[in-house]
N, C-alpha and C positions, 0 to 999 in steps of 0.2 A: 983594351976593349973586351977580349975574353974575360978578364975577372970581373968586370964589372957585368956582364950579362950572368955571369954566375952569382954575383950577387943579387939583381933583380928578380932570378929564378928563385934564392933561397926566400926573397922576401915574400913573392908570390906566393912559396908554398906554404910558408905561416900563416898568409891572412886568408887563404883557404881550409887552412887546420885548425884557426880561428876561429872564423864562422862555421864549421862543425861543430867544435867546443859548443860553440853558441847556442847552435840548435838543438844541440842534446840535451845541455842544461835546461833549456825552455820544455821538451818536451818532456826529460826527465819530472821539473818539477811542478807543471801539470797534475802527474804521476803520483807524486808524494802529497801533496795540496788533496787529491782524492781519495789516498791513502788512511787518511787520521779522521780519529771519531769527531762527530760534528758536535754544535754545541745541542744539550738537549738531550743527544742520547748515553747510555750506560757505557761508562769505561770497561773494557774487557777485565776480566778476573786477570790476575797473576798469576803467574805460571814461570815454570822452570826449578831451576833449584844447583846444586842443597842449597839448603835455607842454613845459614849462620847466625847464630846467635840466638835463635829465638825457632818458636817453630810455626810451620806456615801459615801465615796469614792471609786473611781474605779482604774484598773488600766490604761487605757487611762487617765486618770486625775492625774497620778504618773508619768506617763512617762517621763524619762528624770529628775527627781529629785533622790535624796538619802532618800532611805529609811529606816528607821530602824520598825522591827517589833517586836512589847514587847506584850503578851502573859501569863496571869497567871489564875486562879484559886484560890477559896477559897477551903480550904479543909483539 
C-alpha cells in the first residue's frame, strides 16, 4: 500500500507539472504571436554579421528577388 500511494503522489506531480508546461506554453506563445511583424508592415533590415561570402546586404538591394534565409549556430 505504501508503494502504491508513492506512485499516485508521483503521478500527481506530473499532471501538476503538466499543466504548468501547459500554461506557459499558451502564455509564452501569445508572446511570440505578438512578437512578429504583421502582414502589411516593413520587415526589419538585417543586421548581425560577418557576412560570408558576399558583402552586406540590405533589404532594398533584395527587393523583388527570392529569398531564402539559412541561420544556424555552433553549439
Amino acid at each position: 500500500m505504501a508503494g502504491e500511494a508513492t506512485v499516485n503522489e508521483a503521478t500527481g506531480r506530473r499532471g501538476v507539472v503538466a499543466a504548468l508546461v501547459a500554461g506557459l506554453a499558451v502564455l509564452a506563445g501569445g508572446w511570440l504571436v505578438s512578437a512578429q511583424p504583421q502582414t502589411g508592415q516593413a520587415a526589419p533590415e538585417i543586421t548581425g554579421g560577418p557576412w560570408i561570402n558576399s558583402d552586406p546586404l540590405t533589404l532594398g538591394g533584395l527587393r523583388g528577388r527570392v529569398v531564402l534565409v539559412e541561420f544556424w549556430t555552433y553549439g
